[in-house]
N, C-alpha and C positions, 0 to 999 in steps of 0.2 A: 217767336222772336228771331230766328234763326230764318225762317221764309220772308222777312221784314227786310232782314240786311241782302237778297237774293234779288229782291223784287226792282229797285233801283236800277242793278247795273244789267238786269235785264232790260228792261223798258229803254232803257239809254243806247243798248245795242241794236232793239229793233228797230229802233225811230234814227239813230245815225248811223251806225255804221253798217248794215243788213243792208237799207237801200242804196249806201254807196258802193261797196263790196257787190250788188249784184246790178249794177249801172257799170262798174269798171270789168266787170265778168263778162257780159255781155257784147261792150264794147272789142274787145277782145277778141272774142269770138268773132265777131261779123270783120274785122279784122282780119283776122286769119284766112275766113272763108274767101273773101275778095282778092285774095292772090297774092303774087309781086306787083310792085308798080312801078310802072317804066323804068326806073334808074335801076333798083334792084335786077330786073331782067336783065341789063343791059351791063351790070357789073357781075351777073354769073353768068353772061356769055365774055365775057373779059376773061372771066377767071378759066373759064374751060376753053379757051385759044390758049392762053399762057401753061393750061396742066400738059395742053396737047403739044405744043415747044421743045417744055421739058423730058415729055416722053420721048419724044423724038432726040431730044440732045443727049438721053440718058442713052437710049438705045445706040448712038455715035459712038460714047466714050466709053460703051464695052464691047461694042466691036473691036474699037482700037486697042481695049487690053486685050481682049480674047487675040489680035494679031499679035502683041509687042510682050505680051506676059499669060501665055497657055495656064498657067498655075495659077493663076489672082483670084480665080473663083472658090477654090479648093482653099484657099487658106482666110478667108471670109468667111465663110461656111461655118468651119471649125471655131471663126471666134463671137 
């Protein structure tokens, strides 16, 4: 009685949702494997011009402490 009520939502699993779950797995994957495409390329080289900016602007605005405030590092550190 108990492998009666088991039987059902087995069969109901292999027949829908097993071949869509291993249809959208798939997909995925070959997905993945094919890369970035164009626009995505093209907005992580956007982003790494823009990271490389800010390094550069960050690297500015502590030289200008390190001239205008010798101490600013030292008490950063500490907090």
């Amino acid at each position: 009685m108990d492998m009666d009520l088991l039987i059902a939502p087995i069969i109901i699993f292999m027949v829908i949702v097993a071949p869509i779950w291993l249809v959208l797995h798939y997909r995925s994957k070959r997905q993945v494997s094919q890369g970035l495409t164009e626009e995505e390329f093209n907005q992580l080289n956007g982003l790494i011009a823009k990271a490389e900016k800010m390094s550069s602007r960050i690297e500015t605005l502590e030289a200008i402490l390190d001239t205008e405030s010798p101490e600013w590092r030292a008490k950063h550190e500490l907090s």
